[in-house]
N, C-alpha and C positions, 0 to 999 in steps of 0.2 A: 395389722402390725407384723403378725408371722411370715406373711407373704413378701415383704420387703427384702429379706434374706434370702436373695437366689445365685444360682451358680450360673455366671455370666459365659462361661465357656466348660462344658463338662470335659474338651478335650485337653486344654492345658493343665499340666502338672508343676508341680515347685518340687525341683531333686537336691538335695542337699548332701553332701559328702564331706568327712572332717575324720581326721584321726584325732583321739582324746589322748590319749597316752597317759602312762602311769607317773606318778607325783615325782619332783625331783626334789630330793633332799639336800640338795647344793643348792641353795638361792644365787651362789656365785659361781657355777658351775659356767654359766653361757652370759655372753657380752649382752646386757639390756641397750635397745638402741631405737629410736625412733619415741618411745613412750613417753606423753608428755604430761601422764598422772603425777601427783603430788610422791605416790609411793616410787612411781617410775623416777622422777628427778631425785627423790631420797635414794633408794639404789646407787644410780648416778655418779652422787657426791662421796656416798662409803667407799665404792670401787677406787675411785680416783684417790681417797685417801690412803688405802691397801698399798693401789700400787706404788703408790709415794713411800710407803713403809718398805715397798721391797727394794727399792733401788735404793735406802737411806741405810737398811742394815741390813746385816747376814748370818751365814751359820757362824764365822768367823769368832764372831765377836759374842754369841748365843751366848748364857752363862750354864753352865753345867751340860752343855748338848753334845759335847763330845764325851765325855764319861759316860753319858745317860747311852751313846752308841754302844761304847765298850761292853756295860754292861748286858744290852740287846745279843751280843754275840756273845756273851759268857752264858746268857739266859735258852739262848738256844743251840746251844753246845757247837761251836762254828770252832771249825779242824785248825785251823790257823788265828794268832790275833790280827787286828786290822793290818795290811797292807800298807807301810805310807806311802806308794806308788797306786793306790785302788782306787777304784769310783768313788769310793765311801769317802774316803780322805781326802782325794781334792775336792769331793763337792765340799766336806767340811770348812778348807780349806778357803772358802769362793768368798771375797768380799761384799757379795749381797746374795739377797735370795732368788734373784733372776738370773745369775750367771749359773746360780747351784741347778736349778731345774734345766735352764740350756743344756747344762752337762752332762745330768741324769738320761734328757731326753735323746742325745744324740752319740752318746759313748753307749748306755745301756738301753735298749729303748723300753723292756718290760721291767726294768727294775723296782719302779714302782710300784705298777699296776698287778702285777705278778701273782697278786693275793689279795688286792684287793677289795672285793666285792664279799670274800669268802670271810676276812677278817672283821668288815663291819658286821654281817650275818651274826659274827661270834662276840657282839659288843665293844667295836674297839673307837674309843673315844676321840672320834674324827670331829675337830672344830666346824669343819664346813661340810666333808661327804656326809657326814651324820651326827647334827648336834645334839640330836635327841639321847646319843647314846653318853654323850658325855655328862649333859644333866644328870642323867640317872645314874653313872659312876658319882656327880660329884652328891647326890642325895644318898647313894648309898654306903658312903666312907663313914665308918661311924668318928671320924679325928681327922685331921688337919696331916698331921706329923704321922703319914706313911711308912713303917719299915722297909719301901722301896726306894729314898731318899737318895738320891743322885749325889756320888760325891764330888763334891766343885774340884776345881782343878788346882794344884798346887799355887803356893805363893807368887812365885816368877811366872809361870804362865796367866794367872788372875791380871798379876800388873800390866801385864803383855797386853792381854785383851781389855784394859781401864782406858790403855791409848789409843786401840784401833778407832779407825774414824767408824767405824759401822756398828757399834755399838747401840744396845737399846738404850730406851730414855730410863734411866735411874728405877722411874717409878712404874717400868713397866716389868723390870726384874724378880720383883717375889712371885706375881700370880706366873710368869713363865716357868719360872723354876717347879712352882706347883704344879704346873701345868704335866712339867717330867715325871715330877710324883706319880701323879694319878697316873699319867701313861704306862708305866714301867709297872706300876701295884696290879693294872688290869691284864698284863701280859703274864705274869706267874699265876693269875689265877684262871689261863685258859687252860682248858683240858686235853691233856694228851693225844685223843681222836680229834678233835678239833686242828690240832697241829699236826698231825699228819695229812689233813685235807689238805690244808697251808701247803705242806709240803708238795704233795700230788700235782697243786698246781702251778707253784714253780719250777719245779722238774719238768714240768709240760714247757716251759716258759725258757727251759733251759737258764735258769737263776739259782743262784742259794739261795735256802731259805733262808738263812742268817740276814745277808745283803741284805735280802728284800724286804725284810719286816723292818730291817735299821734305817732302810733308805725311806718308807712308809711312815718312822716317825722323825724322819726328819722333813718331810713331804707336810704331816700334819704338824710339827715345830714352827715351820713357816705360816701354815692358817691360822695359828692360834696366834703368832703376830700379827697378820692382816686385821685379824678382830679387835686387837689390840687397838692400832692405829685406825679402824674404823670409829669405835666406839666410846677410846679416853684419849684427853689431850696430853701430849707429850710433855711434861715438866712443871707439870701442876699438881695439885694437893685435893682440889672440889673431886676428880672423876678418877683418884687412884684406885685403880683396882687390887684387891687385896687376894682374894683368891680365882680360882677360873670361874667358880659358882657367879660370881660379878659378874664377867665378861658372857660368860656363858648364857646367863637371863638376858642380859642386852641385846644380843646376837637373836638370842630367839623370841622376844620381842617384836624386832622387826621381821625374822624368815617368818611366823606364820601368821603376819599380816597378809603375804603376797599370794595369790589365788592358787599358782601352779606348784606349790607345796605340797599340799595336801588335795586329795581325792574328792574330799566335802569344796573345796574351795573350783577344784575343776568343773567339777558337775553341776553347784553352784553357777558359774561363769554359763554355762552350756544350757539351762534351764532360762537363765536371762536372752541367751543369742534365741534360742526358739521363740519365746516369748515377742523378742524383738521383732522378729521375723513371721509372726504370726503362724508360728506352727506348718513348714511345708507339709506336703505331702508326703513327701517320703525321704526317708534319714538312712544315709550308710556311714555307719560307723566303726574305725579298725580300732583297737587297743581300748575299746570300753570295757575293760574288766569287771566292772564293780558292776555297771546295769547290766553284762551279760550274766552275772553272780545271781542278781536280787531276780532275774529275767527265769532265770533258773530253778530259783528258791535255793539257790545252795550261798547264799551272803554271808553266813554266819560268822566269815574270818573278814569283814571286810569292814573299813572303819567307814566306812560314810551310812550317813541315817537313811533308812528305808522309806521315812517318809521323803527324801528328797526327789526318791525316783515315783513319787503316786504322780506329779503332772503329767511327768514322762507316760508312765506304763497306762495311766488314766484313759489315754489318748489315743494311744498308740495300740496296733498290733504287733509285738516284738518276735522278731525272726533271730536267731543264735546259730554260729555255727563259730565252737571255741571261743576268740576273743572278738570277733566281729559279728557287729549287731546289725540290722537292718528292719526299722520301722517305719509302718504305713499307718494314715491315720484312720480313725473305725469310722468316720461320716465322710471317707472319700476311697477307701477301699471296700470290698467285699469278697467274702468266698476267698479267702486267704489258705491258702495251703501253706504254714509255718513249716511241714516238716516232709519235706519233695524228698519222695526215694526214688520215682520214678519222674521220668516224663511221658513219653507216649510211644504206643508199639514194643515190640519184642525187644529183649536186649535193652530194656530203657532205663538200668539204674547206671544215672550220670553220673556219677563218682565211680563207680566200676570202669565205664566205659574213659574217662579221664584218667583213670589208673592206668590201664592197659595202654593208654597212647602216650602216657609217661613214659613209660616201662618199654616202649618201640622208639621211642627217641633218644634215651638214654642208658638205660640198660638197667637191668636190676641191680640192687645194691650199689649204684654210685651216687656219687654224694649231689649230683645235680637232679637226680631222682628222689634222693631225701628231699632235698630245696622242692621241687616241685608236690611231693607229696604234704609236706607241709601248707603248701599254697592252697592246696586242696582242704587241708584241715579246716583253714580261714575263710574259705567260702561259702556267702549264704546263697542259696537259689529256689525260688521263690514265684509261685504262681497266683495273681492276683484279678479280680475285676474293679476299674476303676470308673465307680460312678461321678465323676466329679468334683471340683471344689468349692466349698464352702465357705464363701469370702462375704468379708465385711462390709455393709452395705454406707458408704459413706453417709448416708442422712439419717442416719440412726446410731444412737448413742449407748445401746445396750448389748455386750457381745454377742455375737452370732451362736456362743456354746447357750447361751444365756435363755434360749428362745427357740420354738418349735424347730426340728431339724428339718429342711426344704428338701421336696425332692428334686432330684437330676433334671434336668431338661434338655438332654441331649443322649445320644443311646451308651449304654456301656463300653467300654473297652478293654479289650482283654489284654493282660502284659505278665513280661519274666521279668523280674527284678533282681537283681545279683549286685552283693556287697562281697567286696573283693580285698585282701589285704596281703601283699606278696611279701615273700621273703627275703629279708633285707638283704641290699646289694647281690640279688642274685642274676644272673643271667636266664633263668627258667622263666621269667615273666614274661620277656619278648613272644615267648611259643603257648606259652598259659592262656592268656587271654584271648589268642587270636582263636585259638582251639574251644578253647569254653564257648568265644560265638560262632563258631561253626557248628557244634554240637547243640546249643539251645536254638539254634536258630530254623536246622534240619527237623530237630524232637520236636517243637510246636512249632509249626509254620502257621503263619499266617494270621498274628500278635505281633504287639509292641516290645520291645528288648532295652530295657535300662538295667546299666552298668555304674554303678559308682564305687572308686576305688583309689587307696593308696598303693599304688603298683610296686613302690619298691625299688624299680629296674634298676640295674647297674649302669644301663644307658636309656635314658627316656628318652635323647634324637631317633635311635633307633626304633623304641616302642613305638613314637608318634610316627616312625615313618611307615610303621610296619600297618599301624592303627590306620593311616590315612590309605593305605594299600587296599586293605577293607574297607574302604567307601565306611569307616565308621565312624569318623572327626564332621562333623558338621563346621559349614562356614564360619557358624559363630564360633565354635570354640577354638578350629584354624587361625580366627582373627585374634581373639582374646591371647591365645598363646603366644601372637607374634606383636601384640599389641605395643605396651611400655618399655617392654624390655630390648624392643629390636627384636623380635624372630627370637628371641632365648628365655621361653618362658622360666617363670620359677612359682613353687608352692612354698618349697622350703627356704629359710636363709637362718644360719647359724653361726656363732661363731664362740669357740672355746676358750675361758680366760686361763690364766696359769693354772689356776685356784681348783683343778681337776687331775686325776692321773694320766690321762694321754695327754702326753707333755708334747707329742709330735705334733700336735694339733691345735696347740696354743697359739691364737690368733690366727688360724687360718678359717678365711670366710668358706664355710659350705654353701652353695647356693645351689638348687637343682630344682626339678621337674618331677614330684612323684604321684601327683592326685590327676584325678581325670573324670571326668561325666560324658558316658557316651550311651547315645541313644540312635535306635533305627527300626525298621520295619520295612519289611520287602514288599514289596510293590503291589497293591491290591490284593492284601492276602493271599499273597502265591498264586494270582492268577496268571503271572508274565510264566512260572514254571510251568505250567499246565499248557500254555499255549506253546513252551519249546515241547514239551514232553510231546503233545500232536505231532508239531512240525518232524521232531523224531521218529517218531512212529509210522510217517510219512512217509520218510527218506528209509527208513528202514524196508517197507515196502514195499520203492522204488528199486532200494538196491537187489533185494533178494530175488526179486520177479518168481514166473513159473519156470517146469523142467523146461517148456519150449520155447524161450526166451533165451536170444542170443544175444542177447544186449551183456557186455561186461560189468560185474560186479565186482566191484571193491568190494572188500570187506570193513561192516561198519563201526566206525572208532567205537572206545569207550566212553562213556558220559558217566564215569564215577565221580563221587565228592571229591579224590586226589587231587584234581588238576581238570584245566579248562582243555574245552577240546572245540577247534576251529572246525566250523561247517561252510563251505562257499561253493559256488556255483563252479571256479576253475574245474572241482573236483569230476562234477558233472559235464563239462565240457572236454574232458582230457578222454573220460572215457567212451565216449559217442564214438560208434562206428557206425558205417551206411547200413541203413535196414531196408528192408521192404515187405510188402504186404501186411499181416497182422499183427508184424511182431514191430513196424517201425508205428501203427497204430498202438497198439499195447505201451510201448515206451513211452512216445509223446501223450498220454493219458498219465500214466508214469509221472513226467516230466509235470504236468501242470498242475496234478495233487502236490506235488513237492513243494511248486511255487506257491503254492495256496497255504500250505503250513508255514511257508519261513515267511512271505508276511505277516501271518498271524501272528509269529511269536516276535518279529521284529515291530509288528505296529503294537502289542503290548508291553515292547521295552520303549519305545516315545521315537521310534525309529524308522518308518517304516519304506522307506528308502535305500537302505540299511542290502549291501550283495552279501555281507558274510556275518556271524557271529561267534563272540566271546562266549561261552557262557560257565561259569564257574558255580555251582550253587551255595558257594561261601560269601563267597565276591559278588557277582554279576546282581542287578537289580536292590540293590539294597539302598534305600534311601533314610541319611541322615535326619534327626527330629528335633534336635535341640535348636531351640530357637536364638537363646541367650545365654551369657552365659557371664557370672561374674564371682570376683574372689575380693574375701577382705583377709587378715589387713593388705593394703597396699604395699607390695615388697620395694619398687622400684621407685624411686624418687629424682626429682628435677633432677636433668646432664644423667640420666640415664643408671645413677649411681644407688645404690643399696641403703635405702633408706629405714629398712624397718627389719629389726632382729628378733627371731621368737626363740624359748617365751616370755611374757614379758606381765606387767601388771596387767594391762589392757589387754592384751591377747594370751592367753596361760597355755598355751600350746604349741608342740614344735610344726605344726602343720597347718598354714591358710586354709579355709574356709571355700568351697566353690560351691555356688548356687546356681540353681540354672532352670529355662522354662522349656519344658518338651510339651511335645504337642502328640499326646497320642492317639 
């Protein structure tokens, strides 16, 4: 029965690479697209009711949102009162709530955003960026009736705004009104240092502070109509909402049904896809926060259950370096070095030695050396034996974990495993990864080298070109990338609804290229180097001859790791002058040791016909191992078009999935 369970190839491996990324607390933050879950089509239908709500009304017609401004700038002592020629004023001013954000976004462009991230930090009762904070303003008001009460606007202006056509529906004016309440009570009770951060970082921002917190609640003014309009029907009695605490339980009702909410719901999702996938062999993962926490034992701030991560860590041997996790499993690795300071020979701590070639490319103290040392942070590098995998024996109905562990039946192999996670939109990538495989590659010769990585790059054409420069893109994955898309691959596809602060970015499709699985191994464990290194040694030989040797010597090139240096015979033919007697013996002895090493080192490159050589020891001999290579979800869809948006019910992450088989 136990023998039925064997590893049908010890040499192939399953590589899995995925960015998990941290929870969004905007369920409406990014366009759901392609999902055809129940929760996905529910999504769907709210959206399209929002945006219906924002082309039907506006600040215009708000009730009490123009005094509830005034008093934001009386609140934070703003040198001037409003402008009626300012951003503030004509956005007020805008017949709906999509001409007001147009406005915001392309008169002001940080007027929003300016502060905030630092304002939610400080509880500020965001409908959408953070409803959780508003719950808990509206739990902890001990009354209704606020002494922050907004006061409505005069007689003649109320009438003004009863005709506007962009008015709310009757019944959705008391909870909005409240809605000001609470806003306005939570702003006199932020503390002093707190607004000064505020400040710090609108002044960075080049904004008033004033502006910016009044443009902020006029930004969440608008979400708390969306929810409005998602949640009650317009001019009924059954679904009037009466204060935000209504709107606000409905709202989160549905946000933490959806997986990519919360941390427990992500990792949840990700415990399922392994499961699915029967547990590869080995996992790189960028922006695992929480398993590289619990990985650590330092969890204690983090909200997902420890028992969620026992399948995980069960299973696994977890590698950490910062937020990038990288796990192999314990019945198909061995002799795992979790924590690599060296690799091999002198001078062998890799992260010094990556330091230092930062620090010559860029220079100390610049900010593309910060980016690159960063990058360095995020890197795991990792030395492994892999005995094989442990696969499910189709005629047998009892898991393979379930029943005696099989041994190997094919010999070990030794590999560098490196989980990689770049920094965002940098340019340091392009030079980062090429360099990290030249330096693992030189420090253990003659192993397997898997890489999985969200690269970041600011230009992935570039990366891939630089990547396929290094002989490191196998066919499969060349093919995969130009597969669906035309030649343009993508991992990512996103797209921003209004319902966020970068207003510049509303509805514009992000599509790009940032994850990658690349695997290689040099050619008979560096036996093609050995056969050049002779041939060198050779020529070397040749050249130098004895004192009574008239034969002319070159002097012989360099064969450093910097760059490839050309060997050919012209070199040897330019310099032959007529000899005689012992010394044109001596040469032509000379002359056929030489030929004798540069076939050897060309019939161990597959060439041995071959008058000149390449040979770079980054570059030269390196052969691609990825066999296959595939990604879910599907981004691209029938006519070539953008079929699927992350993240989404079905997929809770900003980043596709690529799995792939190496053959090490």
């Amino acid at each position: 029965m136990y023998e039925s369970h064997t590893r049908p190839d010890s040499s192939h491996c399953r590589v899995m690479t995925l960015n998990v990324g941290g929870r969004n607390t905007n369920s409406f933050e990014f366009e759901m697209r392609g999902d055809t879950s129940a929760f996905g089509k529910r999504w769907v239908t709210l959206y399209e009711r929002a945006k219906e709500g924002m082309r039907r009304t506006g600040p215009r017609a708000a009730p009490g949102l123009a005094s509830a401004i005034d008093e934001v700038l009386n609140t934070l002592e703003a040198k001037n009162p409003r402008d009626p020629k300012s951003v503030l004023t004509r956005g007020l001013n805008c017949e709906n709530w999509t001409q007001c954000m147009q406005l915001f976004a392309f008169q002001s462009k940080h007027l929003v955003n300016a502060c905030n991230l630092a304002s939610l930090r400080d509880g500020r009762p965001a409908p959408l960026e953070m409803p959780e904070n508003l719950q808990k303003i509206c739990e902890d008001r001990p009354e209704p009736s606020d002494p922050g009460t907004p006061t409505l606007d005069a007689d003649a202006r109320r009438e003004q705004r009863e005709n506007a056509a962009n008015r709310l529906p009757p019944n959705y004016r008391p909870a909005f009104v409240d809605f000001l309440r609470l806003w306005l009570g939570w702003l006199r009770s932020v503390e002093p240092d707190a607004i000064d951060g505020w400040r710090r970082k609108a002044d960075k921002r080049k904004v008033p502070l004033p502006d910016a917190v009044a443009a902020m609640l006029i930004f969440d003014a608008m979400c708390f109509v969306a929810l409005l309009h998602m949640h009650c029907d317009a001019g009924t009695t059954e679904t009037d909402p009466e204060l935000v605490a209504d709107v606000c339980e409905a709202h989160l009702g549905f946000h933490h049904s959806l997986p990519f909410t919360t941390e427990t719901g992500k990792y949840m999702k990700l415990v399922e896809v392994l499961a699915e996938l029967r547990w590869p062999e080995a996992i790189m993962l960028q922006e695992a926060y929480d398993l590289a926490a619990h990985a650590n034992c330092t969890g204690d701030n983090s909200t997902t259950d420890a028992k969620l991560f026992g399948s995980i860590i069960d299973k696994y041997h977890v590698c950490v370096a910062d937020e990038t996790v990288l796990l192999l499993r314990k019945d198909s690795f061995v002799d795992v070095d979790d924590d690599v300071a060296t690799l091999s020979g002198p001078d062998s701590d890799w992260r010094l030695r990556m330091t230092r070639r930062g620090r010559e490319l860029y220079g100390e103290g610049s900010q593309l050396f910060v980016e690159w040392q960063r990058t360095l942070e995020r890197t795991v590098v990792t030395r492994a034996t892999y005995i094989g995998a442990c696969r499910q024996d189709p005629s047998r109905m009892l898991p393979t974990q379930w029943t005696r562990q099989p041994k190997a039946t094919g010999s070990p192999k030794h590999a560098v495993l490196v989980a990689l996670h770049g920094k965002n939109g940098s340019e340091v990538t392009q030079a980062f990864v090429p360099e990290l495989a030249d330096l693992v590659t030189t420090a253990v010769p003659g192993v397997a080298y898997v890489v999985g990585m969200d690269s970041n790059a600011s230009d992935a054409t570039e990366l891939s070109s630089v990547l396929s420069a290094k002989k490191l893109l196998s066919a499969a994955v060349e093919s995969a990338c130009a597969g669906a898309s035309g030649g343009r691959p993508m991992t990512v596809a996103k797209a921003r609804t209004i319902f966020q602060t970068q207003l510049r970015k509303t509805d514009l499709l992000d599509v790009s290229l940032k994850d990658f699985i690349l695997a290689w191994h040099t050619d008979d464990g560096g036996a093609v180097g050995r056969a050049y290194d002779s041939a060198t040694a050779a020529l070397s030989r040749l050249w130098s001859g004895s004192s009574d040797d008239q034969t002319p010597r070159p002097r012989s090139p360099s064969l450093g790791v910097g760059g490839a240096e050309t060997l050919n015979e012209d070199v040897i033919r330019a310099s032959n002058a007529p000899l005689t007697g012992d010394a044109a013996i001596r040469a032509a002895k000379r002359r056929a040791a030489y030929g004798r090493a540069f076939a050897a080192a060309g019939s161990a490159y597959g060439s041995s016909q071959r008058t000149s050589i390449s040979y770079d020891p980054a570059n030269q001999w390196v052969t691609p191992i990825v066999e296959r290579i595939e990604q879910f979800p599907q981004i691209v869809g029938p006519g070539q078009a953008v079929g699927y948006l992350m993240p989404s019910n079905q997929w809770p992450y900003d980043h596709a999935m690529l799995l792939a088989e190496v053959r090490l």
